[in-house]
C-alpha positions in Angstrom: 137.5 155.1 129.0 139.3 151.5 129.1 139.5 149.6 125.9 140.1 146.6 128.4 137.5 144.3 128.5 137.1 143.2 132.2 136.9 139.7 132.3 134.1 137.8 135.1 134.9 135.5 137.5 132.5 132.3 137.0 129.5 132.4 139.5 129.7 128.7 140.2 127.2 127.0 141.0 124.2 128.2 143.1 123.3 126.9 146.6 121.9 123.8 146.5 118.1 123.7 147.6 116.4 120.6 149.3 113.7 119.5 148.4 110.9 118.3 151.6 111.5 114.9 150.8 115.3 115.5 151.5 114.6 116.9 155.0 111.7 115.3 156.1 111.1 111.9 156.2 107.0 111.8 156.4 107.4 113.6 153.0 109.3 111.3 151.5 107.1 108.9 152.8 104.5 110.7 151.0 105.7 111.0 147.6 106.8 107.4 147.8 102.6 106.2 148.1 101.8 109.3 145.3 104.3 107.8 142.9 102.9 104.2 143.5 99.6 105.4 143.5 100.6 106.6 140.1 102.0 103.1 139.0 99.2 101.0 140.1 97.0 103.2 138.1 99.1 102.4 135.0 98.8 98.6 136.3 94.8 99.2 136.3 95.0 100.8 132.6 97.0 98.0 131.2 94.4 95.4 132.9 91.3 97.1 131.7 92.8 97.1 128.3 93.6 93.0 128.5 89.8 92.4 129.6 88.2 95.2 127.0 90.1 93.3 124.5 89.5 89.9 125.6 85.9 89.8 127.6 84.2 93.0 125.5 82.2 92.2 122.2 83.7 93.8 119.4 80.1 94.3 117.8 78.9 95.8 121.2 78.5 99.8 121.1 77.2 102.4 123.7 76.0 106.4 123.6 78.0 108.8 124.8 77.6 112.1 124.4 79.1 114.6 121.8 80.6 110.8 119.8 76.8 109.5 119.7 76.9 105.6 118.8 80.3 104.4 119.9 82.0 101.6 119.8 82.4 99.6 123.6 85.8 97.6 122.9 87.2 100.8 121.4 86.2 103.0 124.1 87.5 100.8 126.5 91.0 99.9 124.7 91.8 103.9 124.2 90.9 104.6 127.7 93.0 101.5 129.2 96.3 102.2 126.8 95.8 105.9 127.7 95.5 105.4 131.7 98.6 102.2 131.3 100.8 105.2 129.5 99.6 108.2 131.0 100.2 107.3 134.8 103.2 105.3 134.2 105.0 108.3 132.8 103.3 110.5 135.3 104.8 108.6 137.9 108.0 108.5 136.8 108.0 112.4 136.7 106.9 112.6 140.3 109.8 109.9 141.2 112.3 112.1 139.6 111.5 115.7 141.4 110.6 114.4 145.0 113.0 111.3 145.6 115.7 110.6 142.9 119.0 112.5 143.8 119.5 115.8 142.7 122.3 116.9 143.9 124.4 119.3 141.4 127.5 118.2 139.6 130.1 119.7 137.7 131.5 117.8 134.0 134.6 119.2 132.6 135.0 119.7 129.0 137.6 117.5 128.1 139.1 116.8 124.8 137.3 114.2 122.5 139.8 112.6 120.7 142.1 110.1 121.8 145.1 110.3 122.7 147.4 109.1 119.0 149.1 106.2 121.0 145.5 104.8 121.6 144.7 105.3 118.0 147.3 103.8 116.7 147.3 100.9 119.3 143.0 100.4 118.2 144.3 100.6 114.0 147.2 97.6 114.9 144.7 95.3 117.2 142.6 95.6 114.7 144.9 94.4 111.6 146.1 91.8 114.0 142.9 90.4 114.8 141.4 90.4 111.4 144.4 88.4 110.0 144.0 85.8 112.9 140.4 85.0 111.5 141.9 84.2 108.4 138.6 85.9 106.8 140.7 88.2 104.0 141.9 84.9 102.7 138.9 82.9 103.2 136.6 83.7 100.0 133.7 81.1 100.9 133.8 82.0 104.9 133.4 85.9 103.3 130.5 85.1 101.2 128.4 83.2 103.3 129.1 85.6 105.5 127.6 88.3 103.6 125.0 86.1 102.5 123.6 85.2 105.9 124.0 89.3 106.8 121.9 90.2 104.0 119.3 87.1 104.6 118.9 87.9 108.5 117.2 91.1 107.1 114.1 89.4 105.5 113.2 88.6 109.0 111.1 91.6 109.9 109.3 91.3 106.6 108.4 87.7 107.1 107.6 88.9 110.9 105.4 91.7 109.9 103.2 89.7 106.6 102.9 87.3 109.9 100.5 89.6 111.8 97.7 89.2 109.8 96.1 88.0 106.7 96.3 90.1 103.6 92.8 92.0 102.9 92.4 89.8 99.2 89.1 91.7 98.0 88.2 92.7 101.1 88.3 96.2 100.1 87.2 95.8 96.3 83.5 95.5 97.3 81.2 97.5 99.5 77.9 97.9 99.9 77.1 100.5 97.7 75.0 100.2 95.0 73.8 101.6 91.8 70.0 103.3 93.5 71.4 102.5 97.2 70.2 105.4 99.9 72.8 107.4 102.1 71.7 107.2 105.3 72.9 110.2 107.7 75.1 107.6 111.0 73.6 107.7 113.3 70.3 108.5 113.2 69.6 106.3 109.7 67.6 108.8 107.9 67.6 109.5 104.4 69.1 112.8 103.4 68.4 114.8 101.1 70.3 118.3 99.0 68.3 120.7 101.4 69.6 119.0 104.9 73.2 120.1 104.4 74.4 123.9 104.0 77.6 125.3 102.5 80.1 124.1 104.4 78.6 121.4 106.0 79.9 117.3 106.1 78.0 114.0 107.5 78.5 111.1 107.7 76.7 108.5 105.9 76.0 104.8 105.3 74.3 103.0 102.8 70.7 101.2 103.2 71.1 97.8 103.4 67.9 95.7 102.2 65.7 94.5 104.8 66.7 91.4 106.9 70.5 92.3 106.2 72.4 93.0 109.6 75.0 95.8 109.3 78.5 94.3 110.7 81.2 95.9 112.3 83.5 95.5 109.3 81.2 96.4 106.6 80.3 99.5 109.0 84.2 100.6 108.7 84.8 100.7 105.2 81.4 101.4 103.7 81.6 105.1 105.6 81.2 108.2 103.5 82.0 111.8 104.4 79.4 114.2 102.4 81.0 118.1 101.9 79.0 120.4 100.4 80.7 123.6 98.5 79.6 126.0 96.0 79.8 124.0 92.9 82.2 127.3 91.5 84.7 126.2 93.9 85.0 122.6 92.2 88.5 122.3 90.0 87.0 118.9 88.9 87.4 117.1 85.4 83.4 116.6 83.2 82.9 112.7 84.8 84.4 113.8 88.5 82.0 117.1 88.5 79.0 114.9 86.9 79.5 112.4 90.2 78.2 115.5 92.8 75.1 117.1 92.9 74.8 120.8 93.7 78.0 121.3 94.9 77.4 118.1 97.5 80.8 115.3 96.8 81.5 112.4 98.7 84.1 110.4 99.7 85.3 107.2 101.6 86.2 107.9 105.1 89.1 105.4 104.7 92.5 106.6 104.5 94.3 105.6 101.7 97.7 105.5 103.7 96.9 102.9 106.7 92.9 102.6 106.7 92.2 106.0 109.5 89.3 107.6 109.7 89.7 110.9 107.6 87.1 113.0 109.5 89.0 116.5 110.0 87.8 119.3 107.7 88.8 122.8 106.9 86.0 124.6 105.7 88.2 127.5 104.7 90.9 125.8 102.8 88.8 122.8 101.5 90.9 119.9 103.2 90.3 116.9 104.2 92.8 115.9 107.2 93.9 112.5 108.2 94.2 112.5 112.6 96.8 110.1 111.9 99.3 110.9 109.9 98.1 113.9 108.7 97.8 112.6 105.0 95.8 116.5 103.5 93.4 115.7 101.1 91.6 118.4 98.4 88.2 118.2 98.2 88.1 120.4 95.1 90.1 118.1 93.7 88.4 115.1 94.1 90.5 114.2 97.2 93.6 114.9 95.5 97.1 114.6 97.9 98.4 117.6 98.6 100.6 116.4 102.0 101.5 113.3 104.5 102.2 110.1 103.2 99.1 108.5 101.1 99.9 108.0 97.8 95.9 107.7 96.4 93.0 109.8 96.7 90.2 109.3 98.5 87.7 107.4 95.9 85.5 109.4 94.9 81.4 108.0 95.3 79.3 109.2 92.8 75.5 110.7 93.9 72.7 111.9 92.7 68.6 112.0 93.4 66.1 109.4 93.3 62.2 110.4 92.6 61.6 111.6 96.6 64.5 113.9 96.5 67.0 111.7 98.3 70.3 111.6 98.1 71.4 108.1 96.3 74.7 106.0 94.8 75.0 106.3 91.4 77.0 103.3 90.8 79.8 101.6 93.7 83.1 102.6 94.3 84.9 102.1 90.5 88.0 101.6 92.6 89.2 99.9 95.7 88.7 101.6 99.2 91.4 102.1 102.0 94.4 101.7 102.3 97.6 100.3 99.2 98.8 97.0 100.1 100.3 94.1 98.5 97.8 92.9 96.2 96.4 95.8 94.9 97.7 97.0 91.7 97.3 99.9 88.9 94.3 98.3 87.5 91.5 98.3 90.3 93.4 101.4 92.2 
């Protein structure tokens, strides 16, 4: 046997295949209307999310099935961006296999540096060019230089507080209170111990007195998630385990990262997930963080029964709900 190793010619490439496009031109013809097609659906998406958002009430909602009592405007703006992103892309796929060339080419490796001439020719321009602008000698020119650098980067930060109004005490208040009903959303029943199993979660909303209107924005952050475990499962401290009742805890829905809904459970693991940003929350441990990028637990709402057997507030939130921003600090959460 031959301890040569036989060495393998290189295959080249293989035969080029065309594409119907290439040879016919009624296909072409063809994939030119799909890939419009495509692109004035993503025109159509991008319109019906201007109107949703300009022409739809944001305090207008619908019933669809399996998501119940939805929000109109919301509907309307994920299915617009969706279509406008979706068929744009889409089309740009089809674009690429049925009409952009294709045609095969061959790159040869070449070496990456440059040649040392060049580098040496980039390190003198270079020299020669900074001592021109005089700037080594010019202390003041080299200061304000830095100084306007280092200034042009407060820019985003004065762009970004410039989208919106800070939330103040927005979030310091709900409308929970000390005796206030959880009403399953929803149907806005009362619910009591017996209506949820091991393993179970709702959503619920307080009762509001009569004559008071539920709004949009009191809807958002006065949502609560009830879980229900087995009350040995619970790694909680005397006043956290003393806020449930029968193994039943509840939380605000509100992500404390960037103000998502926090509605994913694992029933095996006990987590709570942010869709987001997948902030993981412990419910055993009163919402504790245990991944993603919140820095706060979930505030904790403590329940208990009234006379009927309902499930009620004990007190409100102690702390704010939602997300950290500017003007919260260590002393309300």
């Amino acid at each position: 046997m031959s301890n040569q190793i036989e060495r393998f010619e290189d295959p080249g490439l293989p035969a080029h295949v065309h594409r119907n496009a290439d040879l016919d031109p009624l296909a072409a013809k063809r994939a030119e209307r799909q890939v419009a097609i495509l692109f004035l659906l993503s025109a159509a998406g991008t319109v019906l999310t201007i109107v949703s958002y300009i022409y739809v009430k944001s305090d207008k909602y619908v019933y669809l099935p399996i998501m119940g009592s939805t929000n109109l405007q919301q509907i309307l703006l994920g299915l617009g961006l969706t279509a406008s992103t979706l068929f744009i892309g889409l089309g740009a796929i089809q674009w690429a296999k049925k009409l952009m060339p294709d045609q095969e080419e061959i790159a040869e490796r070449h070496e990456f540096r440059s040649e040392e001439v060049d580098r040496n020719d980039l390190v003198a321009t270079f020299k020669e060019r900074s001592e021109s602008t005089g700037l080594g000698r010019r202390s003041l020119i080299k200061r304000s230089l830095g100084l306007s650098l280092g200034l042009v980067g407060l820019s985003p930060l004065l762009l970004l507080r410039d989208t919106g109004p800070l939330p103040k005490k927005f979030f310091t208040t709900t409308d929970w209170a000390a005796g206030t009903r959880l009403l399953l959303d929803p149907a806005g029943t009362p619910i009591k111990a017996s209506d949820l199993e091991v393993g179970a979660v709702a959503q619920v909303l307080p009762e509001l007195p009569a004559g008071t209107e539920r709004t949009l924005e009191n809807t958002g952050k006065d949502a609560v998630l009830l879980i229900r475990l087995r009350p040995e499962d619970f790694n909680l401290d005397a006043q956290r385990l003393s806020w449930t009742h029968e193994g039943i805890i509840a939380f605000s829905k509100i992500c404390t990262h960037m103000g998502c809904a926090v509605a994913l459970y694992e029933q095996q693991t006990h987590h709570l997930l942010c869709p987001c940003h997948q902030s993981t929350f412990d419910v055993t441990r009163a919402a504790k963080v245990i991944f993603g990028p919140a820095a706060r637990p979930l505030p904790q709402l403590a329940i208990t029964v009234d006379a009927d057997g309902y499930l009620v507030a004990v007190q409100p939130f102690t702390v704010p709900i939602g997300p950290s921003f500017w003007e919260r600090n260590s002393s309300n959460g």
